[in-house]
N, C-alpha and C positions, 0 to 999 in steps of 0.2 A: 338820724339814720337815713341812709338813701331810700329813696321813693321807691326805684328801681332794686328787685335782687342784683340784678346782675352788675348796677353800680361798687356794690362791696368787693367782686371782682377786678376793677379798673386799674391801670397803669397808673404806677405811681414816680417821680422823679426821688433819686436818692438823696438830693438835697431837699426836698418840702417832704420828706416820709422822716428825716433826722434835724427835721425845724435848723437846720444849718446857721438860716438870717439868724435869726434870735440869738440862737447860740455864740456865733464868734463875732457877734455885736455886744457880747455880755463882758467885753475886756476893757475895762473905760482905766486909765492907769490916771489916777489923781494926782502926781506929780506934773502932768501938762494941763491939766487944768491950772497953776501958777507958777506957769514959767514952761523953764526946758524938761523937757519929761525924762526922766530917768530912765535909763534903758532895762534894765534888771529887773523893773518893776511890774512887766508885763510873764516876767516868768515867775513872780510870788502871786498874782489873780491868778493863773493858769493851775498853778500846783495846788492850790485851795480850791479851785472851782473843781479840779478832779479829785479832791479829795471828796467833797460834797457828793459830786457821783458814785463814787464807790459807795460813799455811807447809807446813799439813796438805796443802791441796790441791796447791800448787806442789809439792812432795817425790812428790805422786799423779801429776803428769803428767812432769817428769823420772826416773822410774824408770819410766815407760812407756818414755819415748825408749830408754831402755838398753836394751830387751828386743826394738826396732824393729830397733835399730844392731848388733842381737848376731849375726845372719844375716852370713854373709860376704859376699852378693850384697843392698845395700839397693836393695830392689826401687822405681820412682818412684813406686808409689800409697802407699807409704811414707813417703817423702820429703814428698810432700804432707800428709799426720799429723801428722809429724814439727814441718814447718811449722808446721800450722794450732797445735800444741799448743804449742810455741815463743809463738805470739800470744798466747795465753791466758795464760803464764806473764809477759810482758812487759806483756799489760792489767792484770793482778793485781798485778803489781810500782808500776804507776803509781799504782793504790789504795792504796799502804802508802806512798808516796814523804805522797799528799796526805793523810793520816791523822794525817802530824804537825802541819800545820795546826790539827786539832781538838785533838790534844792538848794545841798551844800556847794555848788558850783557860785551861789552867792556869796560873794566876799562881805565880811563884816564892814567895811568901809564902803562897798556899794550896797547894802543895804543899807547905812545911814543915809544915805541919798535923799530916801523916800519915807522912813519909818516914821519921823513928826508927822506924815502926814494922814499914820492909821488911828494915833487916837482917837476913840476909846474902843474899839473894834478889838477883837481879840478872838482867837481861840474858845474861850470862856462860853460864847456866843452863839455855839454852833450849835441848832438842836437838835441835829441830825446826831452827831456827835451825842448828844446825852441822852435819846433817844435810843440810839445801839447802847451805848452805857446799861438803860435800864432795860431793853430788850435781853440782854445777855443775863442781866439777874441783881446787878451794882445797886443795893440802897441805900438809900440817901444816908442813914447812919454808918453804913461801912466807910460811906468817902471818908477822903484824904482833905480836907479842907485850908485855903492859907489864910484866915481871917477867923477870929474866934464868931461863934455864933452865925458865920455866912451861911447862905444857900448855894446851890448852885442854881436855885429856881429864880433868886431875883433879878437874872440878866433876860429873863422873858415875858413876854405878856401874858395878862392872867390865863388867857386861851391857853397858851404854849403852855403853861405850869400847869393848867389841868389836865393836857394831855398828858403828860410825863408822868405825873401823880397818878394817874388811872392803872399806867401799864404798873407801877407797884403796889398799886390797893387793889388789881385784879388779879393778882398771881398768875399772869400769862406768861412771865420771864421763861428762860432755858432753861435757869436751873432749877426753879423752880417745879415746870414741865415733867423734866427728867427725874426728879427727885420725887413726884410721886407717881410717875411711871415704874419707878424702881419698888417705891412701897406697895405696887400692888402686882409686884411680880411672886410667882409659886416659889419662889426657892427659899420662902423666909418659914414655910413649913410644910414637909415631906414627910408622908405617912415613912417607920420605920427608918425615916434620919434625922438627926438632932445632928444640923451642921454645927452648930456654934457648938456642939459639948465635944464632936468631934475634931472638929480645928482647935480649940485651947486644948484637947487632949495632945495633940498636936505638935504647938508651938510649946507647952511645956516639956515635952521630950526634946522639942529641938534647942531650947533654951538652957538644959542640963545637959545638952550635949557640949554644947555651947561651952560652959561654964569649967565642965570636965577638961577639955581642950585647952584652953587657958593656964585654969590652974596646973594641967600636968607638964607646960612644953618645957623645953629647956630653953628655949630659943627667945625668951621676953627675960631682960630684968623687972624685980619685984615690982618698979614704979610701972612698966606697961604695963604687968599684968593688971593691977589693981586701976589704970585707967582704964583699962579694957572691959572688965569687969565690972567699972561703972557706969560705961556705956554701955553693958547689956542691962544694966538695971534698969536705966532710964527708957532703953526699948522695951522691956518685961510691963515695966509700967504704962508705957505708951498702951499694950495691948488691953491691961486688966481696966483702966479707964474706956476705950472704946468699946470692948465688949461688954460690957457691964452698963443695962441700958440706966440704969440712973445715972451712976456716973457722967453715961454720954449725955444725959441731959442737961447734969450741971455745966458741962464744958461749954453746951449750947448756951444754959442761960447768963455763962460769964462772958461768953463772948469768943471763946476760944474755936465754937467750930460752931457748923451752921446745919449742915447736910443732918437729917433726923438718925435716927440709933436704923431703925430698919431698911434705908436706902442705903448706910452705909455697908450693912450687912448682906445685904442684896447684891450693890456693887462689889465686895468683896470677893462672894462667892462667884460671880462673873467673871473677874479677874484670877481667880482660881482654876477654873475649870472651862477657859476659855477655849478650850482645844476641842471641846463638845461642838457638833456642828450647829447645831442650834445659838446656841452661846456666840459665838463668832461675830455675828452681824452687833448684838448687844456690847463685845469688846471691843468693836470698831468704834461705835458710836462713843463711849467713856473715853476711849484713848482722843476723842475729837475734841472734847470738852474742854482737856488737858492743851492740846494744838495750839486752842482757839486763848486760851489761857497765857498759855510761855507768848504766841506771836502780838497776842495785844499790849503785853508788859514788853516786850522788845520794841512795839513800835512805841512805846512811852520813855524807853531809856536812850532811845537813840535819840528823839526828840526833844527830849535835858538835852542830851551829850552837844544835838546842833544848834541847841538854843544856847548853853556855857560859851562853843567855840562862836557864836556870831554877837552875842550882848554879854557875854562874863558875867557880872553880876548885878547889870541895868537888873530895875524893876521892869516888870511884861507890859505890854500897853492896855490890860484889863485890870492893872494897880496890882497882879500876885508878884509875887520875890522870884518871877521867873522859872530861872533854870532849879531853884530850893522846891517850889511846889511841884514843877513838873515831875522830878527826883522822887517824891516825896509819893506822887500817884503810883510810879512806877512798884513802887514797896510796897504799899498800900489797898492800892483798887483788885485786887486779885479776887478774881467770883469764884474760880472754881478750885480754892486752896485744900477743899477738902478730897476731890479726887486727887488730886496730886497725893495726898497723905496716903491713901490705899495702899500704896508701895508698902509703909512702912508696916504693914498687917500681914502684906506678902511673905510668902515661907515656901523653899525649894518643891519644886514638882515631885521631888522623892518622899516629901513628909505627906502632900497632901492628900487627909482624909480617901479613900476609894471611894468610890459610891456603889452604893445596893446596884444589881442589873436592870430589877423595873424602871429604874430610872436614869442608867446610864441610857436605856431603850428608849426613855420620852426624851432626851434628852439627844438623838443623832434620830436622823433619818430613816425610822425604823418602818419595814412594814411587811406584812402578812397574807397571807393567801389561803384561805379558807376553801379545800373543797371538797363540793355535795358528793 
């Protein structure tokens, strides 16, 4: 710390305030280290080292949210944070989606130039990378694995694998956060409303509406109708499984969903009645979750797609099957599959339950004036 206050003040140079040296000293291309250096090879350090920065940052603003979430009461100028930093994560994300673009400027055959000379280095390696993995909420038994019995924990030092392991023996993840922000949200019970009796009153009217419409058109032969028909079955079902908290439980402990029976219902009803002022900032934030969800699985499908078109079906240089595991995360690594599901609980704004007035009143901007 300076001696002086007024040192913290001081002129600073824009190259020694952004370590400049350090930094564009950090491009060492090991192809001229044995021989003629490859020219391409200084744009795959480039693309990786700002990959690294981004993850830097995105890892800076999801452990903020954990520290926002950590309060039993999330206060709503919080929520707004919470939000705005969500954005920032989900801009950044779309920057690393179109990054492969540039990357793809590398031709498969100038990339062999230089690529004997990354093993064993890989992807696989980055901990930043598995870091945001488990910052977001990814555990280790969800992964996508290409080797029976691997980790992803044994490409690091014991240090590096105990921090990873913390953030999911502490439950500080997103979704985790959010998921029981949501269970200790009011709307799982309302003097004078019984949402869950009212929404399956609900979606059974709209399910025999449903059914009516079908069986009476003219406009289906017998074979649509009757697949039609089985497709509302299998939706009718979807619904008596999620609302029906044992059931949800068993879905949980087969593995089929994650999100608890009353955050789902929480969310639910957010997604419902999202048009309440209140509600709003809370619909924002779920629909981010979702964002942050589709653009991580896009940056993993485009990352197969440029790894097929640049090695076909070479093995990776961290020994995985490549372009097959990368593929394979994309399907697979998905944290927040359970909000994406909500949709299928969604029922038109004309079915949905009304609510009582005291609490369409907690429920917007309400306020009063009392006077002596």
């Amino acid at each position: 710390m300076p001696n002086n206050p007024k040192e913290k003040y001081a002129s600073i140079h824009y190259s020694d305030y952004l370590q400049l040296d350090k930094l564009l000293d950090a491009q060492q291309p090991r192809s001229g280290e044995y021989g003629e250096e490859a020219h391409d090879e200084m744009l795959f350090i480039i693309i990786h080292q700002v990959y690294e920065l981004w993850f830097k940052q995105i890892n800076h603003e999801l452990k903020s949210l954990a520290a926002l979430f950590r309060e039993d009461h999330v206060r709503e100028r919080n929520l707004l944070v919470v939000v705005q930093r969500m954005d920032r994560v989900i801009e950044i994300l779309k920057l690393l989606v179109q990054q492969i673009q540039v990357l793809e400027t590398l031709t498969p055959l100038d990339f062999l130039e230089f690529r004997h000379l990354l093993f064993p280095a890989s992807g696989f390696q980055s901990f930043q990378f598995r870091e945001f993995e488990n910052l977001l909420g990814l555990r280790e038994k969800d992964r996508y694995i290409y080797k029976p019995n691997e980790r992803y924990l044994n490409e690091f030092t014991k240090e590096r694998q105990h921090e990873l392991e913390t953030i999911e023996e502490s439950h500080i993840s997103v979704f985790e956060s959010i998921e029981r922000w949501l269970e200790r949200t009011p709307f799982l019970h309302m003097e004078g409303f019984d949402f869950i009796a009212e929404y399956s009153k609900s979606v059974h009217q709209m399910l025999d509406k449903e059914y009516r419409a079908i069986e009476n058109t003219d406009y289906l032969t017998h074979k649509q109708k009757a697949m039609r028909l089985e497709m509302l079955g299998n939706t009718n079902t979807y619904f008596a499984n999620v609302l029906d908290p044992k059931k949800h439980q068993a879905l949980i402990e087969e593995g089929k969903m994650r999100l608890s029976y009353k955050a789902t219902v929480a969310a639910l009803f957010i997604q419902l009645y999202r048009d309440e002022p209140i509600l709003q900032l809370p619909y924002r934030l779920l629909n981010k979750l979702t964002d942050i969800d589709e653009l991580v699985t896009t940056w993993r499908y485009r990352h197969a797609q440029m790894v097929l078109r640049m090695l076909g079906k070479k093995i990776g240089t961290g020994g995985s099957s490549g372009y097959e595991y990368l593929r394979g995360t994309a399907e697979k690594n998905q944290v927040f599959r359970d909000f994406h599901n909500i949709s299928t609980l969604l029922i038109p704004r004309s079915a949905v339950p009304p609510l009582p007035d005291d609490i369409k009143q907690n429920l917007s901007f309400y306020y009063s004036t009392v006077h002596g």
